[in-house]
C-alpha positions in Angstrom: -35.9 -30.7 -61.1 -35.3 -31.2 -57.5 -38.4 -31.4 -55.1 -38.9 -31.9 -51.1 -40.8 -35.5 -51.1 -42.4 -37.6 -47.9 -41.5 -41.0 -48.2 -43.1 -43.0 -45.4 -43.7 -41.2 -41.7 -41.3 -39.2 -40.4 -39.1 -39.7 -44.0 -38.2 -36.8 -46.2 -35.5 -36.7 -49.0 -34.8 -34.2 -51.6 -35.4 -36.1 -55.0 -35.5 -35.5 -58.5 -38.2 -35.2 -60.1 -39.8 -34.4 -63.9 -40.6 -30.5 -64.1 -44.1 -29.8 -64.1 -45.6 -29.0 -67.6 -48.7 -27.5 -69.2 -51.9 -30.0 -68.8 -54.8 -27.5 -69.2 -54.9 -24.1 -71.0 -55.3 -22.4 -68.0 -52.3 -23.5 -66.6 -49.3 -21.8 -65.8 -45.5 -23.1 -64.9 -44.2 -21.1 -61.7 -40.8 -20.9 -61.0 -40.9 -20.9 -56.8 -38.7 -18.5 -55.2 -40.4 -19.1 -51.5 -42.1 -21.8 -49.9 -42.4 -22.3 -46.4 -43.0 -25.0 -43.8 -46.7 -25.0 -42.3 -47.8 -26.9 -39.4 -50.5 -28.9 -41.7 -47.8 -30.3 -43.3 -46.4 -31.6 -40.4 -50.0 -34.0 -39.9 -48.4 -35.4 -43.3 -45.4 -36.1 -42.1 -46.7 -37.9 -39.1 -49.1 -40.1 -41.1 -51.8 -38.7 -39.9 -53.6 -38.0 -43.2 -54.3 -40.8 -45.0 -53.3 -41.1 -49.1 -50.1 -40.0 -49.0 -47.9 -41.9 -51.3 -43.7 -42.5 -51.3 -42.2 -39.6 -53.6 -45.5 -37.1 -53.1 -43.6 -33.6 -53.2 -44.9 -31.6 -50.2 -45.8 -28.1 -49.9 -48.6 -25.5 -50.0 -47.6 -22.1 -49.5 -45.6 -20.3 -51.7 -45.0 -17.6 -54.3 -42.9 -17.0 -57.6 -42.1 -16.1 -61.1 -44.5 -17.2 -64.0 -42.3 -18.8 -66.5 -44.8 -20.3 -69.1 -48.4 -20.0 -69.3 -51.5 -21.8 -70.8 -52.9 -20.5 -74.1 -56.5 -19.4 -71.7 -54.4 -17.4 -68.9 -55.5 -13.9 -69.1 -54.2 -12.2 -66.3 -50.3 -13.4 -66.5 -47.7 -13.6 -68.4 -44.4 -14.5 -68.2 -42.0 -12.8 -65.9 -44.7 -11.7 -63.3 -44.0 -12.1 -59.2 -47.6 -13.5 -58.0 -48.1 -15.5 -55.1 -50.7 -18.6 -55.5 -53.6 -19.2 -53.0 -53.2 -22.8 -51.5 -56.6 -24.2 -52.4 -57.0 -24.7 -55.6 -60.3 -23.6 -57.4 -61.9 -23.4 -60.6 -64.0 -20.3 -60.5 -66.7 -21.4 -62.3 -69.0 -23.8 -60.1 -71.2 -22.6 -57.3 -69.0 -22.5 -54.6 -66.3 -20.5 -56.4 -69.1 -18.5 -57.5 -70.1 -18.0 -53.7 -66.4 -17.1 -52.5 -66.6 -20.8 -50.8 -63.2 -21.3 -52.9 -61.8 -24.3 -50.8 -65.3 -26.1 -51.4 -64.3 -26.3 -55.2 -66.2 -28.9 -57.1 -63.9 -29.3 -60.0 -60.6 -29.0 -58.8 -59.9 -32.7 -56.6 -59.1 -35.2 -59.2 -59.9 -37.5 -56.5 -63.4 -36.6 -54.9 -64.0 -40.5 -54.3 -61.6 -40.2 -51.1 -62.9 -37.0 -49.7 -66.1 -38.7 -49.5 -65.6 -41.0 -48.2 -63.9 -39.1 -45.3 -66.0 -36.1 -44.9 -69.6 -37.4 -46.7 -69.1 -34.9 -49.3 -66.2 -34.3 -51.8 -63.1 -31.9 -50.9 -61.4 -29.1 -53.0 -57.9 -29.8 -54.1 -54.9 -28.1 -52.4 -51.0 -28.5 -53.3 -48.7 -30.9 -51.8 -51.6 -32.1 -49.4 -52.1 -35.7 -49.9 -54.6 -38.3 -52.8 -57.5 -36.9 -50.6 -57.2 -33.6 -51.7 -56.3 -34.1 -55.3 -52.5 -35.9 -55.3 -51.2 -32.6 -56.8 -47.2 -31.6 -56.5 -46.5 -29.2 -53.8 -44.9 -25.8 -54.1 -41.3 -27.1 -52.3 -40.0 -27.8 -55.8 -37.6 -26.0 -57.9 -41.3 -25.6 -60.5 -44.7 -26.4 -59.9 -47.8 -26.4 -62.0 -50.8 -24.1 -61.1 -54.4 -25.2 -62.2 -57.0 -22.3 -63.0 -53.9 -19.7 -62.7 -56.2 -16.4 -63.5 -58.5 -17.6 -60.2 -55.3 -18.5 -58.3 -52.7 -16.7 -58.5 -52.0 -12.8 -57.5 -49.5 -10.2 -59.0 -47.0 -9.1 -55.5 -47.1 -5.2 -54.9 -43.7 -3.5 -55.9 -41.8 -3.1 -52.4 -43.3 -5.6 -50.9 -40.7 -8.4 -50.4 -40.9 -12.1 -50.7 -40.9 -13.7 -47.8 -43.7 -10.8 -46.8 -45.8 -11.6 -49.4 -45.5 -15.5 -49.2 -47.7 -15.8 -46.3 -50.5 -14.5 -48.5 -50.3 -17.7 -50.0 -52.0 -19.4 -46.8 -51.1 -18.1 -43.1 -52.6 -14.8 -43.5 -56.2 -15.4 -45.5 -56.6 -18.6 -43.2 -56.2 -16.2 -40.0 -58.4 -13.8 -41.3 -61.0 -16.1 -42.4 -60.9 -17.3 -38.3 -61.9 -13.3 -37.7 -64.3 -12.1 -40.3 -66.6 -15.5 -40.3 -66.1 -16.0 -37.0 -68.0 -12.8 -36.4 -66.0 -10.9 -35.2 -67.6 -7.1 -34.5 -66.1 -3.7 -33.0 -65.9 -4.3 -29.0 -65.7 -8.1 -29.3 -62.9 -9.9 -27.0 -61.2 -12.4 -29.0 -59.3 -15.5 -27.9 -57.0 -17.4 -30.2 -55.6 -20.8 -29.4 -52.0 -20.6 -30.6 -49.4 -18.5 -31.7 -47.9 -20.1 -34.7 -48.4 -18.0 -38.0 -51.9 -18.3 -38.7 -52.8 -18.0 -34.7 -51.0 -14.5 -34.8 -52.4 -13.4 -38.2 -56.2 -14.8 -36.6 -55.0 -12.5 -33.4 -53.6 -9.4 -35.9 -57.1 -9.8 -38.2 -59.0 -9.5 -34.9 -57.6 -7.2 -34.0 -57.8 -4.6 -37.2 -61.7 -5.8 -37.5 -62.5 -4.0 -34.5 -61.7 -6.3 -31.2 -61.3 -4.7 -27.9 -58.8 -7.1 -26.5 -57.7 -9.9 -28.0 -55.5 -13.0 -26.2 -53.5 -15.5 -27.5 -52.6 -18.7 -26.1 -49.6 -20.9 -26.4 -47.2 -22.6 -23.7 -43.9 -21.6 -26.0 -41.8 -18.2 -24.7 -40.7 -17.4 -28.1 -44.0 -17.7 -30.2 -45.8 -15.7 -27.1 -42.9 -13.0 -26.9 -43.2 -12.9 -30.5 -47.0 -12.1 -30.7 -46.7 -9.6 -28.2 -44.0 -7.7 -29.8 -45.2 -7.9 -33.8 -49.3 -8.5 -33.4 -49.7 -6.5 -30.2 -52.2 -9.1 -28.1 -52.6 -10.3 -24.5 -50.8 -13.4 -24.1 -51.4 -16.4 -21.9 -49.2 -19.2 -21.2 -51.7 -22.2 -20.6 -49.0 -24.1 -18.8 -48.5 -21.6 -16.6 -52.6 -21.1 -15.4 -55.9 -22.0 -15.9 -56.8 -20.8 -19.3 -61.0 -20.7 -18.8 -60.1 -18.6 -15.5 -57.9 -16.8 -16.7 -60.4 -15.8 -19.7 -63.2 -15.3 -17.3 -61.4 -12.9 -14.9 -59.9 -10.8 -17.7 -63.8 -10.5 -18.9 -65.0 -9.2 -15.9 -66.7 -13.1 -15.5 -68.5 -13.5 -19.1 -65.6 -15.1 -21.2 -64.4 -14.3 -24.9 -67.2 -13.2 -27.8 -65.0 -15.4 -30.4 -63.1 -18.2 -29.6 -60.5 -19.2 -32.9 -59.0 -22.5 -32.9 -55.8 -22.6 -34.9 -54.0 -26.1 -33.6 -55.5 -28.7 -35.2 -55.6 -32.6 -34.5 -51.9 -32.7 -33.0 -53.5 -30.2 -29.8 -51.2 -30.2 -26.8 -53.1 -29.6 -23.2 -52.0 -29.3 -19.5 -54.2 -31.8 -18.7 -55.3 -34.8 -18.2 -57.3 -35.2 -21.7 -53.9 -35.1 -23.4 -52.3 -38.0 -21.8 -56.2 -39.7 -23.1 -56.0 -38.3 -26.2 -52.7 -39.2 -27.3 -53.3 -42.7 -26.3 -56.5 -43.0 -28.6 -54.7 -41.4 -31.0 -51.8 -43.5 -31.7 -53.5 -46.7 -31.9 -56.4 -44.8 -34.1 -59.2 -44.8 -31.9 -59.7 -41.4 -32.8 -57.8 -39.4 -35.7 -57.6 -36.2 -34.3 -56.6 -34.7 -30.3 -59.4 -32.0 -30.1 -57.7 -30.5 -26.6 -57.8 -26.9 -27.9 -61.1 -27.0 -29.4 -62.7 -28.7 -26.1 -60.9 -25.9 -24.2 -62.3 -23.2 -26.3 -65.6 -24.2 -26.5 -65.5 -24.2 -22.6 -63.8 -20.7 -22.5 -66.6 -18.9 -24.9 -69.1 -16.6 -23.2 -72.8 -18.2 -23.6 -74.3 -17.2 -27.3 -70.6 -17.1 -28.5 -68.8 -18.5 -31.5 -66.7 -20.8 -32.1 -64.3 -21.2 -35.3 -62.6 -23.9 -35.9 -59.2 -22.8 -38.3 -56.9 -25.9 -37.3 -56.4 -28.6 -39.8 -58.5 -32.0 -38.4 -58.7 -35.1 -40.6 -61.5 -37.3 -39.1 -62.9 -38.3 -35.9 -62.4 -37.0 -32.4 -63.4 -38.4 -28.7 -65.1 -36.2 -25.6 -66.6 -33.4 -27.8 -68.2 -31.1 -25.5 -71.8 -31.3 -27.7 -73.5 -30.5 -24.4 -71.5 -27.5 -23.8 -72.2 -26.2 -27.2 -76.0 -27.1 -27.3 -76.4 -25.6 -23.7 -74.9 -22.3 -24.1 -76.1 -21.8 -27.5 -72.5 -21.9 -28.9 -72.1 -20.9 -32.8 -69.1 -23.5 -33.8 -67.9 -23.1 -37.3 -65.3 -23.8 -39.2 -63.7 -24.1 -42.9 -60.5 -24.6 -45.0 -59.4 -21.1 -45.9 -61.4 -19.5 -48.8 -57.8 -17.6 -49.7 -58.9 -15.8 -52.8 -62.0 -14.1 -51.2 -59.0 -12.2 -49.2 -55.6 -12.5 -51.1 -55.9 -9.1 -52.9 -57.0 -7.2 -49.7 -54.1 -8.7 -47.7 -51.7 -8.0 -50.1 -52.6 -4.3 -50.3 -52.9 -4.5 -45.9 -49.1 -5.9 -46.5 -47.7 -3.1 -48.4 -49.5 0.0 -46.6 -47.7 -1.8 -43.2 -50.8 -2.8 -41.6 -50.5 -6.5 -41.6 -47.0 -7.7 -40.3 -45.9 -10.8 -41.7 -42.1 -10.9 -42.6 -40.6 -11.8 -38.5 -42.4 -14.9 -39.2 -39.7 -16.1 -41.5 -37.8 -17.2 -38.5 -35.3 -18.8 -40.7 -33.9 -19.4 -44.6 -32.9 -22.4 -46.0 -31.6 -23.5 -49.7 -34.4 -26.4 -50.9 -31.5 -29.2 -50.2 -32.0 -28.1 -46.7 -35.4 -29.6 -46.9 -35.5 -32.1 -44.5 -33.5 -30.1 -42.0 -36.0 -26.8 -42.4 -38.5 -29.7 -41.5 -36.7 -30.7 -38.2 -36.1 -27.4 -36.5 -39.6 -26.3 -37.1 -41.3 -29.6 -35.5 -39.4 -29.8 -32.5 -38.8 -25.6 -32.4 -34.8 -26.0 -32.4 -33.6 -22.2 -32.5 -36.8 -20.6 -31.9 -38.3 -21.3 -35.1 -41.5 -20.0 -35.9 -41.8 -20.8 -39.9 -38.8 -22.1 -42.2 -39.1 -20.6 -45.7 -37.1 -22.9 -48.2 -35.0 -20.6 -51.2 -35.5 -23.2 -54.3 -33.1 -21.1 -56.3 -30.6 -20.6 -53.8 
C-alpha cells in the first residue's frame, strides 16, 4: 500500500509500504477514507520529538471503513464508517478504567522511552513517534487499530466525512481544554490560538456555559474564521497587548480559564521569542513556552490554567512565581478522546458543534508532502489539509 512517511527533518515521501494486518484478536484493518494534517505532527517533522525513525508513516487523526476484524471485536464488523480516537487504549487497566484513556498502561510497546522522558511511561498514539509506541499512522491507504471495540466509533448517518474526522482528535482534545479546565456557567474564557483544536477549545467553552470567550492568534484568516463559524471575541496579539487587552475586557480581573492550544513551537510579539528560539535550536530547552507564559500571566488570581498544546520536554523562564502567587490551577493532559467521542459525534450531527470549514483543503494521499507544505507555512489560507487515500 502507499503511506505518507518522515524520513529525516523536514523530509516526507509517499512510499510503499506492507498493508497492515491482524496481530491481536482485537484488532481491526481500517480502510482510511480521511486523514488530516494536525499541528502535532508538524513537531515531528521538525525533529523536535525524539524516536522518530526514516520510513515511520505519519498520521493520527482519521476515520474509515472496517475491512477485516479480529476474532474478539464485538462492536464492528466489516463495512462500518467509524472514526478512531487518536490515543490508543486498552480499556482494561486503571486509567482506562478512570476515563484517563491517553494514560493507557498497556497500549505503548515502548514504555522504556516515555520514561525516560516524562518519569512515568506514556500511552501509545498513531503515527506519533518510538516514544509513543512506533505505531503506523492513519495517512496510509490501511492502518491497523489496536483494542478496536475501545477505539473506534460508528459515524451518524448524514453526518459527512470530513465532519466527522475531527472527532478523531481536534474536537475531544478542545473539549477536554473546557470541561477539565473548569470551565462553569459565567466564566470568561481565553484560548491561545485559533487553529482547529483552539476553535473547538473556544466552541466547547462556549456551549459549557462561558459568558465570553476570546481567542487569540496573529493570523487574519484563522481569526476571521473563528469569528464567523465558533462565534468568539478575537484578539490579534500582534496587533496589542494581549494581558491588557484581557484585563480591560474583564472589567480589570482577567480570564476564569486560560486554554493553551500552541504547544512547544509558540510564536510571541516579544522579546522571549527571539530568547526562546535561540535556546531552542541548539537544545537548551525543547519546547518555546511563549503562549503558556502569556496565559499564565493573563489568568485572573485563583484561576486555571490548561495546558492542551503538544510539549515534548523542558522549557526556560516558567513563570512558577506567578502561578504559586496567585494561586493559579495549571493543568494539562493528552486528550482522553473516548471519554467524549460519542457525545461529540451526536453534538456533530444535531449541528451544534461546527467542524467541517475546518477542512480548508482536499488532497489525493500522493499529495502528501504538498498538504504538508501549505499547512506549515499557511499558503492559501489553510487551516487543516485532509488527505483522500482513495482518491
Amino acid at each position: 500500500m502507499k503511506a505518507l512517511c518522515w524520513q529525516g527533518v523536514n523530509q516526507l515521501s509517499v512510499e510503499t509500504v506492507p498493508d497492515p494486518e491482524i496481530r491481536n484478536e482485537q484488532d481491526v484493518i481500517l480502510k482510511v477514507t480521511a486523514t488530516t494534517t494536525c499541528g502535532s505532527d508538524l513537531h515531528l517533522i521538525g525533529g523536535y520529538i525524539p524516536a522518530m525513525q526514516a520510513g515511520d508513516v505519519l498520521g493520527h487523526e482519521f476515520l474509515g471503513e472496517v475491512v477485516e476484524v479480529g476474532s474478539q471485536v464485538r462492536k464492528h464488523k466489516v463495512g462500518d464508517r467509524v472514526v478512531v480516537c487518536s490515543f490508543i487504549g486498552c480499556g482494561r487497566c486503571w486509567y482506562c478504567a478512570h476515563d484517563l484513556w491517553s494514560l493507557c498502561d498497556n497500549s505503548n510497546t515502548n514504555p522504556g522511552l516515555g520514561s525516560a522522558l516524562f518519569g512515568y511511561e506514556s500511552g501509545a498514539v498513531f503515527g506519533y513517534s518510538h516514544v509513543m509506541g512506533g505505531f503506523r499512522g492513519s495517512h496510509a491507504e490501511y492502518v491497523r487499530v489496536p483494542f478496536a471495540d475501545y477505539g473506534a466509533f460508528g459515524v451518524p448517518e448524514g453526518l459527512d466525512d470530513d465532519s466527522a474526522l475531527f472527532a478523531s482528535d481536534a474536537a475531544p482534545t478542545g473539549w477536554m481544554g473546557a470541561d477539565l479546565g473548569g470551565v462553569r456557567p459565567g466564566d470568561v474564557v481565553a484560548v491561545w490560538g485559533c487553529g482547529a483544536v483552539g476553535q473547538l477549545a473556544a466552541k466547547a467553552a462556549m456551549l459549557l456555559g462561558a459568558e465570553r470567550v476570546f481567542s487569540i492568534d496573529r493570523f487574519g484568516y484563522r481569526l476571521r474564521m473563528t469569528e464567523r463559524h465558533i462565534g468568539s471575541e478575537t484578539i490579534d496579539y500582534s496587533a496589542t497587548d494581549v494581558g491588557a487587552e484581557l484585563r480591560e475586557r474583564t472589567g480589570g480581573r482577567g480570564p476564569d480559564v486560560c486554554v493553551e492550544a500552541v504547544g512547544m513551537e509558540a510564536h510571541s510579539a516579544g522579546v522571549h521569542h527571539a530568547y526562546d528560539q535561540v535556546k531552542q535550536q541548539l537544545r537548551l530547552e525543547t519546547d518555546r513556552p511563549d503562549a503558556v507564559r502569556e496565559a499564565i500571566y493573563s489568568c485572573r488570581k485563583g484561576g486555571t490554567v490548561f495546558i492542551l498544546g503538544v510539549f515534548a520536554g523542558v522549557v526556560d523562564k516558567f513563570p512558577l512565581g506567578a502561578v504559586m502567587n496567585k494561586g493559579l490551577t495549571v493543568r494539562g493532559a493528552q486528550q482522553h478522546g473516548q471519554r467524549y467521542v460519542p457525545m461529540l459525534l451526536d453534538r456533530m450531527a444535531r449541528g451544534e458543534l461546527p467542524t467541517g470549514h475546518l477542512a480548508t483543503h482536499r488532497l489525493p494521499l500522493a499529495d502528501g508532502p504538498r498538504a504538508y507544505d501549505l499547512f506549515k507555512h499557511k499558503k492559501d489560507d489553510c487551516l487543516r489539509a485532509v488527505l483522500h487515500p482513495g482518491g
